[in-house]
N, C-alpha and C positions, 0 to 999 in steps of 0.2 A: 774382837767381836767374834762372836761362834753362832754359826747358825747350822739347826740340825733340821731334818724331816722327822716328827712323830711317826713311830709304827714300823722305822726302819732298825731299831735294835741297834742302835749306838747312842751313845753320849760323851760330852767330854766335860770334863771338870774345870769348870771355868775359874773357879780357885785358885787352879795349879796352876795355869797359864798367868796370874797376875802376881802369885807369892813365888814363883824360881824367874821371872825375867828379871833381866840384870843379877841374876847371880854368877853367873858364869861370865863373870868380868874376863876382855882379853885384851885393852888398851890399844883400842880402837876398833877394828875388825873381825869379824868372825867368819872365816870362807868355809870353813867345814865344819861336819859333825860325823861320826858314826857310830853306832852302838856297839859296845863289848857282844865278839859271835857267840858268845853262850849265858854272860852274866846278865838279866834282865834292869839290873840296877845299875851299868857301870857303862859311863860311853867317854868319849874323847872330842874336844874343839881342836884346832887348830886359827890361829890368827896373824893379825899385822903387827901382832908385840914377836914373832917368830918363835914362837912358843908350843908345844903339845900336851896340851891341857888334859890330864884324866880324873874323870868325876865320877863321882859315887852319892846316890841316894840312900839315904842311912834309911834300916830298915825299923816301921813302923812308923815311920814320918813321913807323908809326900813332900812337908816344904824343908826339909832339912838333905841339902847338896851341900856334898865335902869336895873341896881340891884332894885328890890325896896325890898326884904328880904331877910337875913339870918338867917336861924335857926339852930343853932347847937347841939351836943350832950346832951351839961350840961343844956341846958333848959328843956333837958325831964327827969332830975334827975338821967345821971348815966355819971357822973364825972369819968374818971380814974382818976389813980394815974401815968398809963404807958404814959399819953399826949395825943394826938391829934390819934384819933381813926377813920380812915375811914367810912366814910358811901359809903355804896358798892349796895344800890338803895333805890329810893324813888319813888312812885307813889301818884297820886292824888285819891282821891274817893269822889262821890257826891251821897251821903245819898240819904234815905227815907226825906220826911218832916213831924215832928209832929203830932199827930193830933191837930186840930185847928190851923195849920198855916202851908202856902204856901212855907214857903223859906225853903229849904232843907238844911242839913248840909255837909259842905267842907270840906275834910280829906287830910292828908299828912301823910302816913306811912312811915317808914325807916328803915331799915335793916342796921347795923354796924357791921364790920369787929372781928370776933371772939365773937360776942355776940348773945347769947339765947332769946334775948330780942327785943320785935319791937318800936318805938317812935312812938308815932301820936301826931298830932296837929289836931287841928279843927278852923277853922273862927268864929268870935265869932259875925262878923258884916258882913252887907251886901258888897257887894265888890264898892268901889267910883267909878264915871265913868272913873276918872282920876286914872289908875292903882297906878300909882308912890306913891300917897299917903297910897296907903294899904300894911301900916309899921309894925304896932301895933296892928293888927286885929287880931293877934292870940294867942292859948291861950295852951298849952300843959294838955294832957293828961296825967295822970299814965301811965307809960311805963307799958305793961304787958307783964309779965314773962309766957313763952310758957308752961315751968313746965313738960307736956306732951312731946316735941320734947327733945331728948339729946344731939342732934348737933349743931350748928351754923344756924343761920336761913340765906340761900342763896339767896332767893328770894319770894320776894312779890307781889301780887296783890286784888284789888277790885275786887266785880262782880258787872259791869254796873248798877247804879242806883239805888244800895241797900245800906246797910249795913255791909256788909258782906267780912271779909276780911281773904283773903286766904294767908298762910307762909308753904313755903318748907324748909328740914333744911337738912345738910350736912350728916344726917343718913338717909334719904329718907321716912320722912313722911312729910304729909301734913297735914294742920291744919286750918278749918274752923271758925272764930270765928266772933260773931257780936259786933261791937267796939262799937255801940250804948247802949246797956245792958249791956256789958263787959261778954257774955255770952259766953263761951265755947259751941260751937254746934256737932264738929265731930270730931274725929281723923282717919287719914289712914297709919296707919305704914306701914312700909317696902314696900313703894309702890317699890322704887329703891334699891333692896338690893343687889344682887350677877350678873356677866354675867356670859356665860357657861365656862369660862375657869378656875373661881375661884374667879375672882379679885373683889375687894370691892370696889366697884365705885357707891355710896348710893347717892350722891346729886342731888337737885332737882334744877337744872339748868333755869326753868324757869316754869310760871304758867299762865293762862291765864280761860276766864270761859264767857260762856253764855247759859242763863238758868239757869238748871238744871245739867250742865254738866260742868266737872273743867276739863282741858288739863291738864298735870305736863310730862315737858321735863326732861330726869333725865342721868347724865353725863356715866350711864352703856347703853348707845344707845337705849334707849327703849321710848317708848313716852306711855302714858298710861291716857285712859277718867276716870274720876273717877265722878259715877252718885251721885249727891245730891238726888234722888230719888232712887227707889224700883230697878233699873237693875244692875244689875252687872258693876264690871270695864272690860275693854276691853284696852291691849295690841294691840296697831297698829306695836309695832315692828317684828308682825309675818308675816307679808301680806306684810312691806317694812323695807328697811334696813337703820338705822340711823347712825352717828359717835359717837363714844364713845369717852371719857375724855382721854384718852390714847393715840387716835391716833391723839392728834393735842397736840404740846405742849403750845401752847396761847390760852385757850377756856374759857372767863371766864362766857358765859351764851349762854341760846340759846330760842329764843324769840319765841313760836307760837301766830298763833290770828285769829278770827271769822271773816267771813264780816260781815259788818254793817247790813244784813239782817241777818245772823244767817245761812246761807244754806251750805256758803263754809267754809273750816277750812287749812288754810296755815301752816305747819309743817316745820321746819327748819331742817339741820343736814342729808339730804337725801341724799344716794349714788344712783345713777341711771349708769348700766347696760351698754353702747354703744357701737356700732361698732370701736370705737375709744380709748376704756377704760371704765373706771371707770368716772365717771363727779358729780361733786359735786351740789346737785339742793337742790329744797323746793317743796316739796309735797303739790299738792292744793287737797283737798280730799274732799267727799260729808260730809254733819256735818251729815245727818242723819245716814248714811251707810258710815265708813269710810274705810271700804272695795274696795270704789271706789273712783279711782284716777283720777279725771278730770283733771289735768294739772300738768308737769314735768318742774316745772322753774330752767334750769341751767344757771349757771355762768361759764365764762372763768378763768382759772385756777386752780390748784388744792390746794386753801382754804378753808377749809368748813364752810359752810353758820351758820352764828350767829342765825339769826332771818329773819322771812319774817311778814310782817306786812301790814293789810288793810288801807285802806287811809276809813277815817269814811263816803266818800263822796261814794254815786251810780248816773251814769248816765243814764240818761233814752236815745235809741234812736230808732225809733218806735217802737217796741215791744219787743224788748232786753234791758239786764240792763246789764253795765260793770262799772264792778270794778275795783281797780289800787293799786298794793302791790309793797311794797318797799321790794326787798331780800338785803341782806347784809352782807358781810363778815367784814374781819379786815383791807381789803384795798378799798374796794369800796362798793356803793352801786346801785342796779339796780333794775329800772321800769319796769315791767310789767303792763299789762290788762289783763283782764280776757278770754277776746277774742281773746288770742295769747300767744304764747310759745316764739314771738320774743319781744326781751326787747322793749322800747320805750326808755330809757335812761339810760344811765351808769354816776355816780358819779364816778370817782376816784383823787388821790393825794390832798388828799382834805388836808389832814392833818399829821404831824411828824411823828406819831407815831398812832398803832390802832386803828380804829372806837370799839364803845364800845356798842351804842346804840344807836336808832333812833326813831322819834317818829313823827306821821303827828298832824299835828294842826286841831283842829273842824270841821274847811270849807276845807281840804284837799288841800287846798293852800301853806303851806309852809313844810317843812321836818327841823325836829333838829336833826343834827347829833353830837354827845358826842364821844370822844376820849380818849387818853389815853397821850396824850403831855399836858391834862390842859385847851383844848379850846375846844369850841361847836360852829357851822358851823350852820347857818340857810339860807336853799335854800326854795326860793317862785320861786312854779311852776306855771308858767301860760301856760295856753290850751289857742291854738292857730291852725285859721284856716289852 
């Protein structure tokens, strides 16, 4: 079901979202999604078949999705013996380039279910115009073993345009490493160790980073900047109040993310205060001072928010720039601007069973929505007078 506000200049193609569900079969689960960082047509699942799904929209068709790869476990050299091993997320990252040469390198990291250890691939060739044919262009890395982390690694990400790839693990450290050099750069233990009442709720639920500064969401309700430079970490869960793993029994990540300028910073997992109760929202917060809360995005119902996420697009209009974040729980997902507290669009029943993850495409044109029945939903928004 889509519901919009007339007169706010979006739409979504309600088409789309009922001709591509269930095409992105992953036999059984879908924990992730993310958009290719430059291709507007090409994004990646990850699922409970243990697999890394890359998908391409053929162009001049919205309902025509190609598999054009899969990459699985045993290609990165760690074969069980127990069978078919979830991959529980996978992200893209687009390199530094060389020196003496232009083309940067294209990464795919992945996180598997009970494992210490991360996968990457890398593109070994330039990407064809015609996606479908880039079958064989990749090429696996040594899986590296984190060695420092004790726990399960829960969640991964890049930092924008480097090298640089950041792993949370289920005892709450985080782990800076550059996959270009195979360099170990940092460790942050115990960023999530204890809440006040005793309970060990250590994992790092989700990661995100621009700059100089890494976000790490951590399932004890705490959200915590951690500086690649000379300042200090800073705990945001003093100033606002977030959900802990405890009070929701289906939470299996929780997504924060930068705007594409760098100035605002979207938090997930917010309780917000009202006259009416308690209301579950996502924290839009200033990135320099996050002390200040510029915007309280709530949701109808009492689910707490997974993730809120920047759309990479800003519009300019005269001398204002607005931005557009997707919040989302496990049964819908809802538009915002940055110029209002009133949605622009609500996603819901999209799918069986939990939304899992969500992800906008390059030109901020379409939304992949990942589940938890097996299928991924792709909605192309168009702005409209």
């Amino acid at each position: 079901m889509i519901e919009t506000h007339v007169g706010l200049h979006m739409r979504a193609l309600h088409e789309t979202v009922t001709s591509l569900t269930h095409r992105a079969k992953a036999c059984g689960q879908v924990f992730s999604v993310d958009w290719h960082p430059d291709h507007p047509r090409c994004f990646l699942t990850s699922g409970s078949d243990g697999a890394v799904k890359i998908w391409t929209i053929a162009e001049g068709g919205r309902h025509n999705l190609l598999l054009v790869k899969a990459l699985c476990l045993q290609d990165g050299g760690m074969a069980s013996d127990l069978g078919v091993i979830a991959c529980t997320m996978a992200r893209w990252g687009l390199g530094t380039a060389p020196q003496g040469s232009s083309r940067r390198p294209l990464y795919i990291a992945a996180a598997f279910e009970g494992a210490e250890e991360v996968v990457l691939w890398v593109s070994v060739s330039p990407e064809p115009e015609d996606l479908s044919q880039w079958r064989e262009h990749w090429r696996t890395r040594p899986h590296y073993h984190n060695g420092v982390h004790i726990g399960n690694v829960i969640s991964i990400a890049f930092s924008p345009g480097t090298d640089l790839l950041l792993t949370g693990c289920s005892e709450g450290s985080v782990r800076f490493m550059n996959v270009e050099r195979r360099e170990l750069l940092s460790l942050h233990q115990n960023i999530h160790a204890y809440t006040e009442t005793g309970d060990r709720i250590r994992c790092v639920r989700g990661l995100t980073c621009y700059g100089d500064n890494v976000v790490s969401v951590g399932g004890d309700g705490r959200v915590i900047i951690i500086s690649m430079g000379d300042e200090e970490d800073r705990d945001l869960s003093t100033a606002m109040r977030f959900r802990r793993d405890r009070d929701h029994d289906w939470y299996p990540a929780r997504y924060a993310s930068y705007s594409p300028n760098g100035q605002l910073l979207a938090l997930p997992g917010g309780v917000h205060q009202s006259a009416e109760g308690e209301e579950e929202c996502a924290y839009v917060v200033d990135a320099r001072d996050p002390s200040i809360v510029r915007l309280k995005l709530c949701v109808d119902g009492h689910v707490a928010i997974m993730g809120a996420k920047f759309s990479p697009v800003i519009t300019k209009e005269a001398l204002a720039e607005r931005m557009t974040i997707a919040v989302f729980t496990s049964e819908s997902v809802v538009v915002f601007r940055t110029d209002s507290m009133v949605p622009v669009m609500c996603l819901s029943e999209l799918h069986y069973a939990p939304i899992t993850d969500v992800s906008w495409s390059r030109d901020g044109a379409r939304l992949a929505v990942g589940s938890a029945d097996g299928s991924c939903s792709v909605i192309e928004i168009l702005c409209v007078e």
